[in-house]
N, CA and C atoms as a LAMMPS dump frame, in Angstrom:
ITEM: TIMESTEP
0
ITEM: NUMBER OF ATOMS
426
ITEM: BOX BOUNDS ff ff ff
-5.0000000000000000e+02 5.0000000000000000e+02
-5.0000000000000000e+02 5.0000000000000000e+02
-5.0000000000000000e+02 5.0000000000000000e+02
ITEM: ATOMS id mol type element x y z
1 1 1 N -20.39 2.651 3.359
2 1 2 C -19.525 3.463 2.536
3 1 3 C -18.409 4.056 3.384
4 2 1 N -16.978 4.301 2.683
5 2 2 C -15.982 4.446 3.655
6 2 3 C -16.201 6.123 3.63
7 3 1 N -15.834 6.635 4.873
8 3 2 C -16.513 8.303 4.683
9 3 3 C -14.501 8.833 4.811
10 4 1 N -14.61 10.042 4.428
11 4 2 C -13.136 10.345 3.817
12 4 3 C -13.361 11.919 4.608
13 5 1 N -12.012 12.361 5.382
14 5 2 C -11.774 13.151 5.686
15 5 3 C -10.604 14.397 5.439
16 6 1 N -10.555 15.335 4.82
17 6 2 C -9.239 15.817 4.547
18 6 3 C -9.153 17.137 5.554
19 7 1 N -7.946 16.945 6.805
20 7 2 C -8.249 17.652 7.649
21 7 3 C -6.551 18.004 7.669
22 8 1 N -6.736 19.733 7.801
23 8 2 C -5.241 20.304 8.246
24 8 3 C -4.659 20.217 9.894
25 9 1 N -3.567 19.932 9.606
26 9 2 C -2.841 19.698 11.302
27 9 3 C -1.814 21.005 10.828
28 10 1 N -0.921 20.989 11.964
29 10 2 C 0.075 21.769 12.257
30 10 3 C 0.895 21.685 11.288
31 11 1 N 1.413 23.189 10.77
32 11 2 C 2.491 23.109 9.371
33 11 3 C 1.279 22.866 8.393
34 12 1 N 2.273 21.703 7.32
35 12 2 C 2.07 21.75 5.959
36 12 3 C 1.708 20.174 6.09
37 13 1 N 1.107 19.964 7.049
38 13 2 C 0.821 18.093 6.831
39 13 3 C -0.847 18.057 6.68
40 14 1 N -0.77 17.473 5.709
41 14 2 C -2.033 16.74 5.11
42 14 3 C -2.571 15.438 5.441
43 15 1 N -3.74 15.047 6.187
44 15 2 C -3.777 13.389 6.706
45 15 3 C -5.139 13.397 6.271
46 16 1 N -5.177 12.368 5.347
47 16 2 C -6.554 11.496 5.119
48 16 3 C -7.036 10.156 5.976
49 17 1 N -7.733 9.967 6.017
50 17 2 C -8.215 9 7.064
51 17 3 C -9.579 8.344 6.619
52 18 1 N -9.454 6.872 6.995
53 18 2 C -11.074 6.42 6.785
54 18 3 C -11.269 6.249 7.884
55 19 1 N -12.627 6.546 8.082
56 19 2 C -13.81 6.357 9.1
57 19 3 C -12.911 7.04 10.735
58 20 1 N -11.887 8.251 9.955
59 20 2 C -11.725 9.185 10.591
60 20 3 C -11.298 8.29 12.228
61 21 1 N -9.76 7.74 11.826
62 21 2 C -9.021 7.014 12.919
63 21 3 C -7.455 7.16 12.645
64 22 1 N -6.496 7.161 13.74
65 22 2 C -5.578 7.294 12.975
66 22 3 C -4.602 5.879 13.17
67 23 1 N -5.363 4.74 13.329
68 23 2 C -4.948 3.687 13.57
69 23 3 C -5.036 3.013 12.293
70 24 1 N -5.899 3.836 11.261
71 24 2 C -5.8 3.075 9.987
72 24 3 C -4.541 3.008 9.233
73 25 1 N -3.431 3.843 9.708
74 25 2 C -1.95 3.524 9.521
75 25 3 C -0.919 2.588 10.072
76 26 1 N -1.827 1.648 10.81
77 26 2 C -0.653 0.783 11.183
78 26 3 C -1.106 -0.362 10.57
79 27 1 N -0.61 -1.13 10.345
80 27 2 C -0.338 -2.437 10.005
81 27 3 C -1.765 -3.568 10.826
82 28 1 N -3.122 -3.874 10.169
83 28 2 C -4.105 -4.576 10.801
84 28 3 C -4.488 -6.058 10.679
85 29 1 N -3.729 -5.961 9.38
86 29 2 C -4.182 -8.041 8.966
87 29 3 C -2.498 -8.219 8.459
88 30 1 N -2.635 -9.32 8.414
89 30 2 C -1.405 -10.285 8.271
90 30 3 C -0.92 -10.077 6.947
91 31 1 N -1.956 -9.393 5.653
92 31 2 C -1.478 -9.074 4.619
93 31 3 C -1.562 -7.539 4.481
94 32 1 N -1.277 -6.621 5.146
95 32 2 C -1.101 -5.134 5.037
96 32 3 C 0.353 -4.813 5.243
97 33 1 N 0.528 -3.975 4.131
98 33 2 C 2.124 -3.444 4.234
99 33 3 C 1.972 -1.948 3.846
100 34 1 N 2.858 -1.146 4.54
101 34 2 C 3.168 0.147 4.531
102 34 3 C 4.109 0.708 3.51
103 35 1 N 3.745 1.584 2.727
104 35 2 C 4.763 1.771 1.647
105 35 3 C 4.841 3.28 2.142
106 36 1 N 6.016 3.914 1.183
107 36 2 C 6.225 5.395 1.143
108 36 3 C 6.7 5.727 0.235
109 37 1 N 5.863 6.923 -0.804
110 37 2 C 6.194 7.306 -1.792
111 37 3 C 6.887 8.274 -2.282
112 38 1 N 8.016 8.828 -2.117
113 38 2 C 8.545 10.757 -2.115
114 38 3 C 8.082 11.084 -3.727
115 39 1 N 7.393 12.057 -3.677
116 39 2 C 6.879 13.072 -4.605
117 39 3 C 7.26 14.147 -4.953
118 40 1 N 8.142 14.437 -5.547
119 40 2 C 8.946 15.892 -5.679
120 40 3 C 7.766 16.949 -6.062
121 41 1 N 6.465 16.217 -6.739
122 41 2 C 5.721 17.675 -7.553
123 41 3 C 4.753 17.776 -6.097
124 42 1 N 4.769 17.136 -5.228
125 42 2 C 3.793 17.493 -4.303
126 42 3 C 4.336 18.913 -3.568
127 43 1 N 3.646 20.005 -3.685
128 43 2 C 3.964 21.342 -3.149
129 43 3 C 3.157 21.846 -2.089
130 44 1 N 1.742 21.378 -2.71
131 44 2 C 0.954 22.305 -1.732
132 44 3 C -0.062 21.867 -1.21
133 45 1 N -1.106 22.167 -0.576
134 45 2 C -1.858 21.129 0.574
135 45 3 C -3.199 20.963 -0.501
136 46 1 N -3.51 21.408 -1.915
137 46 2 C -4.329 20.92 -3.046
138 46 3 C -4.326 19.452 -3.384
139 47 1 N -2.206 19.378 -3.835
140 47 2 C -1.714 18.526 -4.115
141 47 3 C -2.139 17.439 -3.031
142 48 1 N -1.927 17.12 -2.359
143 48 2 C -1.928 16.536 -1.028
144 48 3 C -3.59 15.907 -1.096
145 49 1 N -4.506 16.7 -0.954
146 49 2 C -5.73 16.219 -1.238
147 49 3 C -6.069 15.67 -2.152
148 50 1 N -5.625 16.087 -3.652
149 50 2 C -5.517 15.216 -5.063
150 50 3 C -5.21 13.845 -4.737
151 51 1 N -4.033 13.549 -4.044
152 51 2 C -3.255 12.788 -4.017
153 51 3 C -4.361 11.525 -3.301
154 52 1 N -4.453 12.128 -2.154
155 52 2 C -5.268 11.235 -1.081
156 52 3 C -6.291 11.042 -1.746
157 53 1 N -7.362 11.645 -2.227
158 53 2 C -8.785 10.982 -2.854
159 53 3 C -8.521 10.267 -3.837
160 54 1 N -7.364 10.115 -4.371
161 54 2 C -6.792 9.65 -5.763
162 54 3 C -6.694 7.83 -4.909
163 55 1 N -5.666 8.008 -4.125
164 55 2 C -5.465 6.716 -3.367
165 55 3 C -6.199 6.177 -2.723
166 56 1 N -7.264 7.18 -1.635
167 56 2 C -7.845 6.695 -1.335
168 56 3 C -9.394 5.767 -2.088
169 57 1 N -9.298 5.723 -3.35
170 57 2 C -10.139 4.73 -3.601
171 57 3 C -9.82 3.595 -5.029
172 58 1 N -8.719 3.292 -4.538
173 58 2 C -7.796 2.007 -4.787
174 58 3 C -8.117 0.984 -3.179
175 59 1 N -8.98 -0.063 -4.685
176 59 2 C -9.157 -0.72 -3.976
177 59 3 C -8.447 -1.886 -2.633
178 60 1 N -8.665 -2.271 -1.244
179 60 2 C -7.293 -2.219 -0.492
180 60 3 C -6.55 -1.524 0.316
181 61 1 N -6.878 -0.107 0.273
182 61 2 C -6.666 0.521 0.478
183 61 3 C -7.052 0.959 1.988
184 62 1 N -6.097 0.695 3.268
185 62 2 C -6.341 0.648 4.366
186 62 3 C -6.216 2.743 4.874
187 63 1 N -5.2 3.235 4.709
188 63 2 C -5.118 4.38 4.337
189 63 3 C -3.94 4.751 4.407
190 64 1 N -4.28 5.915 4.317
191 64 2 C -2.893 7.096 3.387
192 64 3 C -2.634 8.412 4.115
193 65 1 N -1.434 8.388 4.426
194 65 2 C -1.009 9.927 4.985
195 65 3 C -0.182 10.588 3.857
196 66 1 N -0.159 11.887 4.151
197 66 2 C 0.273 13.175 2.917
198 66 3 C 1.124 13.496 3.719
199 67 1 N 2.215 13.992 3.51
200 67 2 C 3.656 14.713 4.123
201 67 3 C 3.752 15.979 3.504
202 68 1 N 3.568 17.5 3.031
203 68 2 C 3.617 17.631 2.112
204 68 3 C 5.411 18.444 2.183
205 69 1 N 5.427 19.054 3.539
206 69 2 C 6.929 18.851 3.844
207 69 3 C 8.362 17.93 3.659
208 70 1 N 8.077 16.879 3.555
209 70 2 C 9.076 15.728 3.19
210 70 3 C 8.541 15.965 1.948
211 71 1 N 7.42 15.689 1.073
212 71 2 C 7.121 15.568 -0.004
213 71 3 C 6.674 13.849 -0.399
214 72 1 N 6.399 13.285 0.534
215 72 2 C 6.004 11.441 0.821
216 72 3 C 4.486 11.821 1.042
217 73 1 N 4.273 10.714 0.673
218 73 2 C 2.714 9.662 0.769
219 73 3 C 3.299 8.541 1.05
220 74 1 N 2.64 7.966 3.042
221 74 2 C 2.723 7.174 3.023
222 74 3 C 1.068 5.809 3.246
223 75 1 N 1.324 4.762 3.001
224 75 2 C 0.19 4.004 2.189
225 75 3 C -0.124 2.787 2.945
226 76 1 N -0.978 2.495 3.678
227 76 2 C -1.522 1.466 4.33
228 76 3 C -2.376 0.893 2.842
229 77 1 N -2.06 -0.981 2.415
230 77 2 C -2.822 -1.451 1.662
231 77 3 C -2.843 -3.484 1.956
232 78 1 N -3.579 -3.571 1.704
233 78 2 C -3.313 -5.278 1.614
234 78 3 C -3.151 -5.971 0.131
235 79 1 N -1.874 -6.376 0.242
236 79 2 C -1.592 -7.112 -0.954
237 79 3 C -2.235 -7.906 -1.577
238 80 1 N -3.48 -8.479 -1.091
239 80 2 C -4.099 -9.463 -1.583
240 80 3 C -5.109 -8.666 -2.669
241 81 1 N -5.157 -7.487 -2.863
242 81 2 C -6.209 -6.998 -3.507
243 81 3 C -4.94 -5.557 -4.073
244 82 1 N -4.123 -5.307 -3.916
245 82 2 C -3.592 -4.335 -4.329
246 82 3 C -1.88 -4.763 -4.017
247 83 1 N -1.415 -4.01 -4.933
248 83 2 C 0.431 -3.808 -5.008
249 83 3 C 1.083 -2.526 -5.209
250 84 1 N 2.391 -2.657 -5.214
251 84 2 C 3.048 -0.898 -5.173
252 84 3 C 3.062 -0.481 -6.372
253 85 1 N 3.059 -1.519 -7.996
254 85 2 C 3.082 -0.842 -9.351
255 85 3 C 1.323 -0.523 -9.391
256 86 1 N 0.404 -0.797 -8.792
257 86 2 C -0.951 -0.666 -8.793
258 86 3 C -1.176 1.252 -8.236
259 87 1 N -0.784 1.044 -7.244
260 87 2 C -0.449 2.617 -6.295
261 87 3 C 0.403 2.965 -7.22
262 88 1 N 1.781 3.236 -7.557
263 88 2 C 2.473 3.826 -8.646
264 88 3 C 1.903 4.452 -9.685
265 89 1 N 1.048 3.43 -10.283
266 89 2 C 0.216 3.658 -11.625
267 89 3 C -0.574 4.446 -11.052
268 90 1 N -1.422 4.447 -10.316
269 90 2 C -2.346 5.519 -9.769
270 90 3 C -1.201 7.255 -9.528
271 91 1 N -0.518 6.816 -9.485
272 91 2 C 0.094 8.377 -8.734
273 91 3 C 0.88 8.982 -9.907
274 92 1 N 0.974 8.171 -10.314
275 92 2 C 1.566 8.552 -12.015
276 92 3 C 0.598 9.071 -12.718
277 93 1 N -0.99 8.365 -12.77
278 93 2 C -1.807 9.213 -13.78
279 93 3 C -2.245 10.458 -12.825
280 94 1 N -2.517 10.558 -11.708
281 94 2 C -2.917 11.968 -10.96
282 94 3 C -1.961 13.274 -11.446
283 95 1 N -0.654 12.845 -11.916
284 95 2 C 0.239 13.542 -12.176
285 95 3 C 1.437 13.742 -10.896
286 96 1 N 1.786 12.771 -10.246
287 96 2 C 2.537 13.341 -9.159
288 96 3 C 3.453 11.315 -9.744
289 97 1 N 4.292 11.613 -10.117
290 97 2 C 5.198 10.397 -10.332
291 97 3 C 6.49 10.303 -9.161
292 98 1 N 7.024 8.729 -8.993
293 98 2 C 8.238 9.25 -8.026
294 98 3 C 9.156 9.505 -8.677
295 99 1 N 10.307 10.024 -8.143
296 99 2 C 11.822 10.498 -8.969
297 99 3 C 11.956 9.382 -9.875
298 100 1 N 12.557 9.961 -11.265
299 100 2 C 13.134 8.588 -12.128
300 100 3 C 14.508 8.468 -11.439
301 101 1 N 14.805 7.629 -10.388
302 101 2 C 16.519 7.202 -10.658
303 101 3 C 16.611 6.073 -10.346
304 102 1 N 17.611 5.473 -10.632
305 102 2 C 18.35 4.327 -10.388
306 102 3 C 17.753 3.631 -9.036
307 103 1 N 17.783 4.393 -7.618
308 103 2 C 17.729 4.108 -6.362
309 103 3 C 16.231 3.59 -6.418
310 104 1 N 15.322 4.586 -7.221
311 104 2 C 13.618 4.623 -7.724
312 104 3 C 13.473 3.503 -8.199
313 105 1 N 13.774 2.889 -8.757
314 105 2 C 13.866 1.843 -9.746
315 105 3 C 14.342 0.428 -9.307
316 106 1 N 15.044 0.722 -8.492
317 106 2 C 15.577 -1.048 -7.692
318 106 3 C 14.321 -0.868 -6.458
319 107 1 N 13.942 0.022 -5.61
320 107 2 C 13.115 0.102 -4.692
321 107 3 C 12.023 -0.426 -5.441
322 108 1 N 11.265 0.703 -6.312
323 108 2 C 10.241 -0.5 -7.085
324 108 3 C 9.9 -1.643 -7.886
325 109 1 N 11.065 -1.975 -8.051
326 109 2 C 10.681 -3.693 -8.529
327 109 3 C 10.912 -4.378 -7.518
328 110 1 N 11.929 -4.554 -5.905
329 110 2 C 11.792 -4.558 -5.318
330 110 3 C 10.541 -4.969 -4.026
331 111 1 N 10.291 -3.599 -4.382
332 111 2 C 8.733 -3.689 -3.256
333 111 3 C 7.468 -4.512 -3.896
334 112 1 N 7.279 -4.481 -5.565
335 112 2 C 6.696 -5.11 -6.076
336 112 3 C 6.625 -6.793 -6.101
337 113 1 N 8.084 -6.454 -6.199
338 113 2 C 8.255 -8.652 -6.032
339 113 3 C 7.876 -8.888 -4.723
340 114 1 N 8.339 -8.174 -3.721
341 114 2 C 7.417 -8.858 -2.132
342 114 3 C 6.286 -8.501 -1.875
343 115 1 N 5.377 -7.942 -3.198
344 115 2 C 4.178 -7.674 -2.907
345 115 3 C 3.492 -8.956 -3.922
346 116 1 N 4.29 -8.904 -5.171
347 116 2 C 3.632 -10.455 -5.43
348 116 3 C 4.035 -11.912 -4.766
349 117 1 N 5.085 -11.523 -4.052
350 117 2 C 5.251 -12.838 -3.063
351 117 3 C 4.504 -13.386 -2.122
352 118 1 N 4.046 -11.944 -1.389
353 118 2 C 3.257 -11.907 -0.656
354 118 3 C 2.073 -12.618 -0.5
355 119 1 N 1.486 -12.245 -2.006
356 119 2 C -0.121 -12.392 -2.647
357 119 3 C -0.344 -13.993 -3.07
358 120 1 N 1.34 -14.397 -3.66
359 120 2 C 1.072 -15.724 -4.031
360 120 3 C 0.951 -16.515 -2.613
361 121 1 N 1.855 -16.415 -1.356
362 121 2 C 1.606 -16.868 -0.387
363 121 3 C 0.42 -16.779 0.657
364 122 1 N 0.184 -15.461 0.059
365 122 2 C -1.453 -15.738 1.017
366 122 3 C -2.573 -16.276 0.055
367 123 1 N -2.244 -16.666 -1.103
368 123 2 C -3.61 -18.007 -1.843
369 123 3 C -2.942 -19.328 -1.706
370 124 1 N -1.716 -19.694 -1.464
371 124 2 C -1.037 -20.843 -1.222
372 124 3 C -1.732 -21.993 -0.575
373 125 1 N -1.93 -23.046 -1.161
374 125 2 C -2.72 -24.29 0.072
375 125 3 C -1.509 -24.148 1.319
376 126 1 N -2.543 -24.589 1.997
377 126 2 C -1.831 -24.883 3.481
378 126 3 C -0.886 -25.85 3.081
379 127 1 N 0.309 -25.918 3.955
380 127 2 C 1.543 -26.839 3.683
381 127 3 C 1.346 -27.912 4.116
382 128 1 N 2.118 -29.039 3.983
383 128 2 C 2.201 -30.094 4.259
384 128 3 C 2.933 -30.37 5.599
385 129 1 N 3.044 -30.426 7.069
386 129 2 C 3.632 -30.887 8.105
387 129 3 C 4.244 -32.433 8.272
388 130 1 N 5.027 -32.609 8.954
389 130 2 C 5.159 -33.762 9.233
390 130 3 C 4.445 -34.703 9.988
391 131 1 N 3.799 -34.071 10.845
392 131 2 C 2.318 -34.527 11.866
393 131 3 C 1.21 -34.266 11.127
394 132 1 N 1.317 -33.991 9.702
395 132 2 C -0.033 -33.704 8.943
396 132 3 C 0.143 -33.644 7.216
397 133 1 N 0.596 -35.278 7.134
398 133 2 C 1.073 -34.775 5.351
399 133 3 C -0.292 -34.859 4.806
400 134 1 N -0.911 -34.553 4.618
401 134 2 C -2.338 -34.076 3.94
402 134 3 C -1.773 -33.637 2.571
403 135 1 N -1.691 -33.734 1.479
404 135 2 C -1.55 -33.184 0.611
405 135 3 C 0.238 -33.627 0.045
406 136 1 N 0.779 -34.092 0.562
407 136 2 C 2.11 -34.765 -0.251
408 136 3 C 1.64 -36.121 -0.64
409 137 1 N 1.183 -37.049 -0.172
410 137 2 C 1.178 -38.326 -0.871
411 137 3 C -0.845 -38.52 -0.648
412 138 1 N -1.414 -37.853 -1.357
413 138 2 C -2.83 -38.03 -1.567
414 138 3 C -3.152 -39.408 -1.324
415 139 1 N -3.06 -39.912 -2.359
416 139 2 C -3.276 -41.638 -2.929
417 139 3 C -2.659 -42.94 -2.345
418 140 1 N -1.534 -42.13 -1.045
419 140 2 C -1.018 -43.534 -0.517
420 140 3 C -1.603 -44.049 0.548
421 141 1 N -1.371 -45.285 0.296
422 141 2 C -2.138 -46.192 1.417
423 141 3 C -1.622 -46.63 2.599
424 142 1 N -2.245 -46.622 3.893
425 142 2 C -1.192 -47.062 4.895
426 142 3 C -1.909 -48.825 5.104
């Protein structure tokens, strides 16, 4: 079971962590990408904890830091099991949505299409090489 920590640092920063490392924010398999969310309703270090137990169990979910100063959540996840309208939707029903604007709105469809790009390319058969056409001409005979 992943064990969950919500521990205060210096200021107003909030950091969740699994299995209590702070390496679970960088980037670990070939399909993990880092997102960042700005939260205008995030105020206070409650919020911040809402936020994190909220994310933290979306599935994929490598982990999550709280800003509550900037007002960002940022999001270690692997695309193959999770995307940014997946996290969105989650942060939307907790009650903490990102800004509606224009800028909001090209960023997330955006981050979404290279998160389903992503996902389709990591189930993709292996390609075809020129030292290895395996899979372009099945049935031909030499």
């Amino acid at each position: 079971m992943i064990e969950r920590d919500i521990s205060q640092s210096a200021g107003s920063h909030a950091r969740w962590e699994m299995n209590q490392s702070k390496a679970n924010l960088s980037i670990q398999g070939a399909w993990d990408v880092k997102r960042h969310f700005t939260l205008p309703a995030m105020t206070h270090k409650r919020d911040a904890q809402v936020i994190a137990e909220r994310i933290g169990r979306l599935p994929g979910v490598r982990g999550a830091e709280t800003d509550i100063g900037r007002q960002r959540v940022t999001v270690v996840y692997d695309i193959t099991r999770l995307d940014y309208q997946h996290v969105l939707d989650a942060l939307v029903d907790t009650g903490f949505p990102i800004p509606d604007s224009w800028w909001s709105r090209l960023k997330a469809n955006w981050l979404q299409g290279l998160d389903e790009n992503g996902r389709e390319n990591a189930n993709a058969p292996d390609a075809p090489c020129c030292s290895n056409p395996k899979g372009v001409a099945p049935t031909r005979r030499h």
